[in-house]
C-alpha positions in Angstrom: 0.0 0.0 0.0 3.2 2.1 -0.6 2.7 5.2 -2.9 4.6 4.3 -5.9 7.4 6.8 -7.4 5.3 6.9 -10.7 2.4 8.6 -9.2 4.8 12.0 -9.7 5.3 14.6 -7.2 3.2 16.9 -5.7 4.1 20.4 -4.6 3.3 19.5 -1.1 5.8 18.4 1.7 5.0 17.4 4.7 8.2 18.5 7.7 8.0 16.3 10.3 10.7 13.1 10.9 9.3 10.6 13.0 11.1 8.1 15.5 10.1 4.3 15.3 9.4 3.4 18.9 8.9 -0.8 19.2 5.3 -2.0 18.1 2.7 -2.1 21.2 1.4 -5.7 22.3 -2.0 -3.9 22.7 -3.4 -0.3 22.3 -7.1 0.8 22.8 -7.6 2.2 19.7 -5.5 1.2 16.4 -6.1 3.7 13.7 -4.7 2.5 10.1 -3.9 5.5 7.9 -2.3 8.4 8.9 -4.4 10.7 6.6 -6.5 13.6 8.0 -9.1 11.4 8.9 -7.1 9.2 10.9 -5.1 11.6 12.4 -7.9 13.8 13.2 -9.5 10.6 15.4 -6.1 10.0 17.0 -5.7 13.2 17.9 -9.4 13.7 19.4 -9.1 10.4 21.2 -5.9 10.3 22.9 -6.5 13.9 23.9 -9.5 12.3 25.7 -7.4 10.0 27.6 -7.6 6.7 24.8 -4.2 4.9 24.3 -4.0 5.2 20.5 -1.3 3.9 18.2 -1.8 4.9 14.2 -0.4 2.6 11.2 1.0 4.1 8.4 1.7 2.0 5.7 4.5 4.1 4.2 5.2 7.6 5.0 3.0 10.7 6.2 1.7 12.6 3.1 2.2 9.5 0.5 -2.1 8.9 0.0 -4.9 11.3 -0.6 -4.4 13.6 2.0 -0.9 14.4 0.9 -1.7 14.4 -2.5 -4.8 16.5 -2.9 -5.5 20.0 -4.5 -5.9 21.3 -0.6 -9.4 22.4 -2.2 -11.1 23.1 1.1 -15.1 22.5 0.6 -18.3 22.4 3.3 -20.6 19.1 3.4 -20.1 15.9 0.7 -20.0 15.5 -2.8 -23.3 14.8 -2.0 -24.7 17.4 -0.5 -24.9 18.4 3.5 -25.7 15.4 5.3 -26.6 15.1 9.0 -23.3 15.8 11.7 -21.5 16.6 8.1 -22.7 20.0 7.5 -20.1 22.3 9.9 -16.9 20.5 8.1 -15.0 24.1 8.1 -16.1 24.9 11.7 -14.4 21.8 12.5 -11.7 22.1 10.6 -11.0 25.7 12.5 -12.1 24.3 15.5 -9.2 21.9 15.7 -6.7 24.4 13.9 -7.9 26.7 17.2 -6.7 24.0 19.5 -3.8 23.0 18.1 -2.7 26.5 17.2 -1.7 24.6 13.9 -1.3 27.1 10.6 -1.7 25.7 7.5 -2.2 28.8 5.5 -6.0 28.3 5.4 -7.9 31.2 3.2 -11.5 31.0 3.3 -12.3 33.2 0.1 -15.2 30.9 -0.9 -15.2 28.6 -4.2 -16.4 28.8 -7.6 -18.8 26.6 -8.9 -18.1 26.5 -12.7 -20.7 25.3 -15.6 -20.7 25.2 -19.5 -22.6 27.4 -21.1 -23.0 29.3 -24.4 -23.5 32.9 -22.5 -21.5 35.4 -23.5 -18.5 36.8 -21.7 -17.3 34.5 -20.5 -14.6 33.4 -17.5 -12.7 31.6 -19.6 -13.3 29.0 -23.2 -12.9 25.5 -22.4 -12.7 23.7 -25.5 -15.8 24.5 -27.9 -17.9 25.8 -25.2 -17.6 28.6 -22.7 -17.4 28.6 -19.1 -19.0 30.2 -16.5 -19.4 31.0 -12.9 -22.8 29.5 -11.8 -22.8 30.2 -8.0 -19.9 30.8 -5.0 -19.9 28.5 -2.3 -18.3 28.4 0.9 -14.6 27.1 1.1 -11.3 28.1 0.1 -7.7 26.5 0.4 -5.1 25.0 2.5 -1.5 23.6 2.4 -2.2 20.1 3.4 1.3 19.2 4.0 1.2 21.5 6.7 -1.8 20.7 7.4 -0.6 16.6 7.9 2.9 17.5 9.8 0.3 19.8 12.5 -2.3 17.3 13.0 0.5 14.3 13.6 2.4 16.7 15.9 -0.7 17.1 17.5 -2.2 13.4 18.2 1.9 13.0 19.3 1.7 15.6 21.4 -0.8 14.1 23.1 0.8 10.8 23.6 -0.6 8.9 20.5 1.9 6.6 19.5 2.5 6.9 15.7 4.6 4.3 13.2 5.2 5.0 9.7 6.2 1.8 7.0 3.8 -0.2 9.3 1.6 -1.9 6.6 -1.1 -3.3 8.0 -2.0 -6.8 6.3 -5.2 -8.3 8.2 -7.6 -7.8 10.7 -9.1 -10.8 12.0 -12.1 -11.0 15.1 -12.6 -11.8 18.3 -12.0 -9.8 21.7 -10.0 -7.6 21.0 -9.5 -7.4 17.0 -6.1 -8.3 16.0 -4.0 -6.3 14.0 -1.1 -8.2 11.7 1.9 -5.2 10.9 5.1 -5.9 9.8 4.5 -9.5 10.8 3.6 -8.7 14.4 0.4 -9.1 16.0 -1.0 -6.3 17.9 -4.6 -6.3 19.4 -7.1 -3.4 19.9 -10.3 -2.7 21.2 -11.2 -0.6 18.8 -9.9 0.1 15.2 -10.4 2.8 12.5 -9.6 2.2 9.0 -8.9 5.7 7.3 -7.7 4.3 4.2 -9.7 5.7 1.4 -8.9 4.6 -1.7 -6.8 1.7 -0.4 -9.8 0.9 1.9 -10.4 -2.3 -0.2 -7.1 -3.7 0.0 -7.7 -4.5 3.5 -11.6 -5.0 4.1 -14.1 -5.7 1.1 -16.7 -3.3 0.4 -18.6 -4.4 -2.2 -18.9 -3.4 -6.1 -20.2 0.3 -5.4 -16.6 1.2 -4.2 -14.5 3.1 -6.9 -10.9 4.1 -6.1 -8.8 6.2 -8.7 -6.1 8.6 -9.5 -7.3 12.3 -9.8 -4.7 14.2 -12.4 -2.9 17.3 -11.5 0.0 19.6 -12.7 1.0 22.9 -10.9 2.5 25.4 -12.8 5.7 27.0 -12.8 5.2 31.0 -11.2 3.6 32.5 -14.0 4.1 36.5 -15.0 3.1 39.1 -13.2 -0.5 40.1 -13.5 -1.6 37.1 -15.3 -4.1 36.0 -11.9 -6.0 38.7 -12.8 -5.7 38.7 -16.4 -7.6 34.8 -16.0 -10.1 36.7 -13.4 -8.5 34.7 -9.9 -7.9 38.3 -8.6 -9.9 36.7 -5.4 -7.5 33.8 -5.6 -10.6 31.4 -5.0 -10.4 28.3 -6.1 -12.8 26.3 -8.5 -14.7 23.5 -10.2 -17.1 22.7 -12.6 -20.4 21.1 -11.9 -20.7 19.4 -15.3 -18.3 17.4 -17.5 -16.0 17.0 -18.4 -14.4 17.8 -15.1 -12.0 20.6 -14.1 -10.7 21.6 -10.9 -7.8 24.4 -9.5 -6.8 26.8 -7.3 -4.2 29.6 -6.7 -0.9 28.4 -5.5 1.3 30.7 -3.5 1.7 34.2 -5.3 2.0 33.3 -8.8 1.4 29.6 -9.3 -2.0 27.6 -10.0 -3.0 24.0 -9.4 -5.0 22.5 -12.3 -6.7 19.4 -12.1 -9.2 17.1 -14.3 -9.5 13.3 -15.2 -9.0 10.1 -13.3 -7.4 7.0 -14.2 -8.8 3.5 -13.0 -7.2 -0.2 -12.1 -9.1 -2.8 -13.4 -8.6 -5.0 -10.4 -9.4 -1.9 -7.9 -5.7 -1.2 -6.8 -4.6 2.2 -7.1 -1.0 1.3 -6.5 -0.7 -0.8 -9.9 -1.4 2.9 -11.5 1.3 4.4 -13.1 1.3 8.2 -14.7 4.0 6.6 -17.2 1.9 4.8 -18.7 0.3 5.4 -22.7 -3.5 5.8 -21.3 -2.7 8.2 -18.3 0.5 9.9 -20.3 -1.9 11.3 -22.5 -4.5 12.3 -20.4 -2.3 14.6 -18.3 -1.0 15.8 -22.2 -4.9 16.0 -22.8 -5.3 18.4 -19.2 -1.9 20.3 -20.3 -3.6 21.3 -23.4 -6.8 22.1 -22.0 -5.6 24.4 -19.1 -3.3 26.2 -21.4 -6.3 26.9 -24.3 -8.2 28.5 -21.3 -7.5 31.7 -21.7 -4.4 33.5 -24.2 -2.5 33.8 -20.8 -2.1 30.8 -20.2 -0.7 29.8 -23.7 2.8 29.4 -22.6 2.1 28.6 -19.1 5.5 26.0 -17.8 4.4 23.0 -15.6 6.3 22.3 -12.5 5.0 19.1 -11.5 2.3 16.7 -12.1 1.2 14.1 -10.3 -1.8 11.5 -9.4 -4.1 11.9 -6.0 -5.8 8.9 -4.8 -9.5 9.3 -4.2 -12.3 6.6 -3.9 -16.5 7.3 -4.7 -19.6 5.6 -4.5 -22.7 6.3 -7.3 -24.5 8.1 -4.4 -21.6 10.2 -4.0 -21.9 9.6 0.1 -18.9 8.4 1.9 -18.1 5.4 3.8 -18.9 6.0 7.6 -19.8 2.7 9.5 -19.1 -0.4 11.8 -18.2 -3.9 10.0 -21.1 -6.3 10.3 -19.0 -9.2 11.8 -16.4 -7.3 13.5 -18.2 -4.4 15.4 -15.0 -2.7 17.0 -13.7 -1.8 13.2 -15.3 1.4 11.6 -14.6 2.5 8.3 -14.1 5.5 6.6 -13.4 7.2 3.2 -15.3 7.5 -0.3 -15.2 11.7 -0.2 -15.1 11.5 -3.9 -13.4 15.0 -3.9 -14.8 16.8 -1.2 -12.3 15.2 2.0 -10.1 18.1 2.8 -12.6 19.4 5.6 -15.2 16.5 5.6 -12.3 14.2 6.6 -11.8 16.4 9.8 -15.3 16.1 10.6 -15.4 12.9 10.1 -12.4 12.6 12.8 -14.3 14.1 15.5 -17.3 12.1 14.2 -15.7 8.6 14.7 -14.1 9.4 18.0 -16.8 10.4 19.4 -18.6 7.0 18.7 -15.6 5.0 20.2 -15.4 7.8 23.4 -19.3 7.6 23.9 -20.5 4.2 22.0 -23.0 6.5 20.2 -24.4 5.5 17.1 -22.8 6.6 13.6 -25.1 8.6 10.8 -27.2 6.2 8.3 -25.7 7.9 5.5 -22.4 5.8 5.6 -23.8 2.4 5.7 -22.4 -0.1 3.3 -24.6 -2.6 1.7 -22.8 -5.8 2.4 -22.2 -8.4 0.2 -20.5 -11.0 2.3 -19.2 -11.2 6.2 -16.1 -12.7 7.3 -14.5 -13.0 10.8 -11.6 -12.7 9.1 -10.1 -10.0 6.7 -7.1 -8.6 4.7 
């Protein structure tokens, strides 16, 4: 569950060296993934008292939460749901505690649409594109966003190991935990996996995990933010197809993002950006952002690099206790919208394991098969 070289690099780095301290016997809670959602319930638990240890299969930043546009959006994909619809409270809620700064700018976000109006933002192949509505959200580094909430959950004694695949989960009281050919039990464990959430648990057919494309540009002459109409450095995406997402990087640099590549056999590690197919749709996506507007003609790219992300057709994410092993809850499934909603989503799982409370309909699974045993 590695993040291969060939997914490219991102412009995000995530400052924070980590020592390997021997793996625990037992914990209370086991959190696998050290994304924002995992981290978020590690930090919320063990500040609460819980002895947590969190599994990273390879190194802080390598999965979605290091690799995403740092688009920072309210609710789902699919709308606000209920105990879903405050994600940016929560998200400053917890940068308030932690006095964490990830240079979060709240500007709002455009949603974009293809039209045949006149004037307008910018032409996007044989159609023009327009601004349909702003909505609440803006931007973040999530690198520094990572490297705060990690400082914070060790901060308050969780217990954190990167290169610590976990392989299987198998029942009884408490679950056990196979990493790096150890067993270690927990009471309680949260898979914050995401895209790789199938490589551990299966979730059934309506579980789709990709690559997202995206290139950042090289710092790009002065003025040309406004020439493009980003003056108000929000950032955007377009509510019909074909898809296209970006955002203001810095001073002078843009994100740009659109496409995803898929693995026949559901494993987003087998992708690789060097390959014909995805090759030329990042060519395709070069072409497109630099036909946006005359601007933009020569516009350099810096890097470009694949994000993983996971969906389901109702667009809901994944929010719920395993049929046949009741201690593991699973998250993920944001289809785009996880920067914030994975925060929320934190608090929302730790407070189920703190209080035993139940967790929101919306992220039920329908189950195809139960096992005692899994991985």
């Amino acid at each position: 569950m590695s993040q291969p070289a060939a997914w490219g690099e991102s412009p995000w780095r995530v400052a924070l060296e980590l020592e390997r301290p021997p793996l625990p016997a037992h914990c209370e809670v086991a959190v696998v993934g050290a994304g924002f959602t995992g981290l978020t319930a590690a930090y919320t638990l063990a500040r609460r008292g819980a002895n947590v240890a969190v599994f990273e299969a390879a190194e802080l930043g390598s999965g979605a939460s290091g690799r995403t546009g740092g688009i920072v959006l309210e609710g789902s994909a699919d709308g606000p749901l209920p105990e879903s619809d405050a994600c940016i409270p929560a998200l400053q809620r917890i940068l308030d505690e932690t006095a964490l700064d990830c240079d979060l700018e709240l500007p709002g976000c455009w949603e974009l649409r293809h039209s045949e109006r006149d004037t307008p933002l910018w032409r996007d192949g044989e159609r023009n594109l327009h601004v349909h509505e702003s909505v609440p959200g803006g931007t973040l580094d999530p690198g520094k966003l990572l490297a705060g909430l990690a400082t914070a959950a060790l901060d308050a004694k969780t217990r954190l190991y990167e290169s610590a695949a976990v392989t299987q989960i198998a029942g009884g009281g408490p679950l056990v935990l196979r990493v790096c050919d150890q067993d270690v039990r927990a009471d309680h464990v949260v898979l914050g996996l995401n895209a790789y959430t199938s490589s551990v648990v299966s979730v059934g057919e309506d579980f789709h995990p990709a690559l997202t494309l995206a290139m950042s540009t090289e710092p790009l002459a002065p003025g040309t933010l406004d020439a493009i109409g980003l003056e108000a450095r929000r950032p955007f995406y377009t509510i019909d197809l074909p898809y296209l997402w970006g955002r203001p990087l810095g001073e002078d640099r843009l994100i740009f993002g659109g496409g995803l590549a898929f693995d026949v056999s559901k494993r987003v590690d087998r992708i690789d950006l060097r390959s014909q197919e995805v090759a030329l749709s990042l060519a395709r996506l070069e072409d497109r952002v630099r036909a946006l507007h005359p601007a933009l003609a020569q516009v350099r790219i810096r890097e470009r690099w694949g994000g993983p992300v996971a969906f389901r057709a109702n667009r809901r994410p994944i929010l719920c206790r395993h049929p046949s092993l009741p201690g593991l809850i699973l998250s993920g499934a944001y289809a785009g919208h996880g920067v914030a909603l994975s925060v929320r989503v934190g608090e929302i799982l730790a407070s189920a394991i703190l209080t035993d409370r139940a967790l929101p309909g919306w992220g039920e699974v329908d189950w195809v098969s139960e096992s005692r045993e899994i991985g």
